[in-house]
N, C-alpha and C positions, 0 to 999 in steps of 0.2 A: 524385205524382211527386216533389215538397219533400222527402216525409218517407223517398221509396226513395233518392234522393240522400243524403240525409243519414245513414241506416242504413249504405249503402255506404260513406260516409266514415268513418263510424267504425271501418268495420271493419279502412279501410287505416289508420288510427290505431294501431287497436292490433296490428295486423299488424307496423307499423313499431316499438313501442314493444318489442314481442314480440322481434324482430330484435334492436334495440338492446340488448335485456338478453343474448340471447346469446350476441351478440359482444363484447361490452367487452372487453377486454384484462386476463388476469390479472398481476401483481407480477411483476414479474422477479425470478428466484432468484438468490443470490449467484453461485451456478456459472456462469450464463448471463451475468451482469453481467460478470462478471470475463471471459468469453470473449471479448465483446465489448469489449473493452478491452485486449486482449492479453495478461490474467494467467493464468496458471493457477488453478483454485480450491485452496484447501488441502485435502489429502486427509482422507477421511470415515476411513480405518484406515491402519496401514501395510502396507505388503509383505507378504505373505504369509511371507515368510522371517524376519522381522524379528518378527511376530507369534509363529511358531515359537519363534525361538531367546531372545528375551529376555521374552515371556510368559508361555510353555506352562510345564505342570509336568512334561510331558514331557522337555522340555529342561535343566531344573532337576533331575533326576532320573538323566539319562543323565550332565551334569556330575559330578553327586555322585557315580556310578558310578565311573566315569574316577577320578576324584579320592582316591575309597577303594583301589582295586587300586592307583592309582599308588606312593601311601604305602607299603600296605601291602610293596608288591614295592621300595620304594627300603630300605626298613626292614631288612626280611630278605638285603638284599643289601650293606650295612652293619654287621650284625653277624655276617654269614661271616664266616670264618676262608678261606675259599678267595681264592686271586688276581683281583684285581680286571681286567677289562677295559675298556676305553673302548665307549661304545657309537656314539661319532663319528667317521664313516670315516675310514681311515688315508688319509693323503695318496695319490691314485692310483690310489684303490679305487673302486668304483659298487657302487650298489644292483645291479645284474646280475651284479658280481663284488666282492662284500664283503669286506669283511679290516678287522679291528679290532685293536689297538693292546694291547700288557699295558702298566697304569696302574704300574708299579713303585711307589713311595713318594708318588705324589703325593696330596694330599687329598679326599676323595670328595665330590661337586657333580653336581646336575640343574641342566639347563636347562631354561628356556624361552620361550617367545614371551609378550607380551606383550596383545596386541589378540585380545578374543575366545578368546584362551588364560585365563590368569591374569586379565582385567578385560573385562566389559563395556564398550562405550561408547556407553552408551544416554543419554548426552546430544548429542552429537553424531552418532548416526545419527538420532535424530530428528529434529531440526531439519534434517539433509539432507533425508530423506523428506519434508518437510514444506515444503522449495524444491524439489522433483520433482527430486532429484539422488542419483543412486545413488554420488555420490563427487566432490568437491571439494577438490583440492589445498589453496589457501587458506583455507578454513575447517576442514579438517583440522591445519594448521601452525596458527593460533589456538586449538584443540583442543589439539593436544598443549602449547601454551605456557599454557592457560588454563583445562584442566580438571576439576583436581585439584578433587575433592571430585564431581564429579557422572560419575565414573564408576565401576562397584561391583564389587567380588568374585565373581568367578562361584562358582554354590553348590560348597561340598565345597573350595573351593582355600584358606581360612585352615589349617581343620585340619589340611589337608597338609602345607602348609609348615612348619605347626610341630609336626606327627609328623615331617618331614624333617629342620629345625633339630635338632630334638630326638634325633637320632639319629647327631649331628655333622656332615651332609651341610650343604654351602653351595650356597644356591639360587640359581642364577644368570638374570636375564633376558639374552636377545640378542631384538632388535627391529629394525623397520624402521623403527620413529619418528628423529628426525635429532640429530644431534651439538646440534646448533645450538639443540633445544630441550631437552637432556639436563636441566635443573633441573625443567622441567616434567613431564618423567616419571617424578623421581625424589620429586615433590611429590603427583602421579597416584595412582602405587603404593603410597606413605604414608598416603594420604588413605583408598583402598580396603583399608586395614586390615592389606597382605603387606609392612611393616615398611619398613626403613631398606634402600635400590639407593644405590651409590656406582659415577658413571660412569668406568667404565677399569677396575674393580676384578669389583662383580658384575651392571656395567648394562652392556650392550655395545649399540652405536646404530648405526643405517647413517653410513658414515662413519669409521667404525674403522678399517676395512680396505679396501685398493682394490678391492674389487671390488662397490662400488655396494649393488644390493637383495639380491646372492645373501649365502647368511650361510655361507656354507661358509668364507670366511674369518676372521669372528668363532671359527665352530665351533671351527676349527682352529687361534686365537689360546690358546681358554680351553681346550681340548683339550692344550694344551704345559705350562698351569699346574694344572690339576686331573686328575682324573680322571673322566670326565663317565659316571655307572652308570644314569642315566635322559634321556630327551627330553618335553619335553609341545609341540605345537603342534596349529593347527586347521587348518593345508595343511601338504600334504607337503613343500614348498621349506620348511618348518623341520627335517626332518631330511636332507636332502640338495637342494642346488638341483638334481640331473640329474633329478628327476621334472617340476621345470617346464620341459625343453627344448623349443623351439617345434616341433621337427616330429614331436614325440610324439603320434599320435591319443588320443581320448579311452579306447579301448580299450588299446592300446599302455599307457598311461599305469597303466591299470587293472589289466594283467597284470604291468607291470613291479614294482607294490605291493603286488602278493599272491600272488607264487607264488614259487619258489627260494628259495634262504637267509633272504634279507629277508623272507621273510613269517611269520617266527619271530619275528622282532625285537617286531611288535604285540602290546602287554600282556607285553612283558619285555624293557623299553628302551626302547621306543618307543611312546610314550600321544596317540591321536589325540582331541582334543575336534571334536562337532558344531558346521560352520558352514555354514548353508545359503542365507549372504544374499551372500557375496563370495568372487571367489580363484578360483585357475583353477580348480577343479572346476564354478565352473558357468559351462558351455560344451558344446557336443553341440547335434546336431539328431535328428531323429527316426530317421534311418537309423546314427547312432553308438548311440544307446542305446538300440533297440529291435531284435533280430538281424531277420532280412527271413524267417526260417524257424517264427517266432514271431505272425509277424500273425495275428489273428485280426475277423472282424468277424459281428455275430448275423445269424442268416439272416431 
């Protein structure tokens, strides 16, 4: 009976020993640490958008595109002999009823935007990304005062500008970066290789004009003093603010940029760069961007 007793015991021994080893407690992962502690963890990639636009060679590719036809078509519309027109709506005009402007003697000049136009800023959306922020006023304003040197050339935009230089055209930025940190984005664009911005002259900054983010009044600043024969931006509010009007649907919005007069203007005046991380185009739910006549699902 000693030796049944004691056989039993061992067996709840190692039953229990058994137990013990399978439940111990594994290591807490960083992620889980940090949850419990109220941090976020820092992200394992970025954004999906973000990996697109400043990874892919996709994206590098499609710049260069843009960037080749833009030259080329500013080039050839600089050594016309034909009358030059503004490609910047006339005061009182809309993209629904266009009317452009003859450039008389003034000197021929592209614009463009700056962010995601002309430079990436892939030191500063990463570090967003990286505080789970798709956008931070304040670290954005320390950005544009502080980040010359770590933000780069989107591909194809050096040789442009100086096929464009080089063909006498003056390249102009207008941006929505601020008056208040104008050296820093004149130190920015230096640093990214697209030469010497003089603010008032060919840097134009929110703030210039009263009317806040819309740049139609910048446009129609530089529009008085040059003759503007090209646009480059990555939203449409860079070649007229009435595509951003708030009670445009996303469709409305869509039709209004590609169909009628203005939908000539794309690739001859008008050069739109891919941005698929910011800006009102991403916006839409399922019933905006999918027709309802269109659904389909497998049987």
């Amino acid at each position: 009976m000693m030796r049944g007793l004691a056989f039993a015991a061992g067996l709840l021994l190692a039953g229990c020993a058994s137990t013990t080893t399978q439940t111990a407690p594994k290591p807490l992962s960083a992620d889980v640490i940090a949850s419990q502690v109220g941090e976020k963890p820092t992200p394992t990639s970025p954004p999906t958008g973000q990996q697109w636009l400043y990874g892919s060679a996709e994206s590098a590719v499609a710049s260069v595109q843009v960037y080749r036809s833009l030259a080329s078509y500013v080039r050839a519309v600089a050594i016309s002999a034909a009358p030059h027109k503004q490609v910047v709506l006339a005061e009182g005009s809309t993209p629904a009823a266009p009317r452009f402007d003859d450039c008389g003697e003034k000197p021929l000049a592209a614009v463009f935007d700056a962010d995601e136009t002309l430079i990436w800023n892939i030191g500063a959306m990463r570090y967003m990304a990286e505080q789970h922020k798709d956008f931070d006023p304040a670290i954005w304003d320390q950005w544009e005062k502080t980040g010359a040197g770590k933000a780069i050339a989107m591909p194809g935009v050096i040789d442009a500008v100086n096929i464009m230089r080089s063909a006498g055209v003056t390249v102009i930025v207008n941006t929505n970066r601020t008056t208040a940190n104008a050296k820093g984005t004149e130190d920015t664009l230096r640093a990214a290789g697209l030469g010497e911005y003089k603010h008032g002259e060919t840097l134009f900054l929110m703030g210039d004009t009263p009317d806040g983010a819309s740049k139609d009044g910048r446009r129609a600043l530089i529009a008085s003093r040059y003759c503007v024969i090209a646009m480059g931006g990555d939203q449409l509010g860079d070649f007229a603010q009435a595509f951003n009007a708030r009670e445009l649907s996303v469709a409305d919005r869509k039709t209004l940029a590609t169909s009628g007069p203005i939908a000539d203007l794309w690739g001859h005046g008008w050069f739109l760069l891919s941005n698929p991380v910011y800006g009102p185009s991403i916006r839409g739910g399922f019933a905006d961007i999918f027709p309802s006549d269109k659904q389909w699902e497998p049987k």
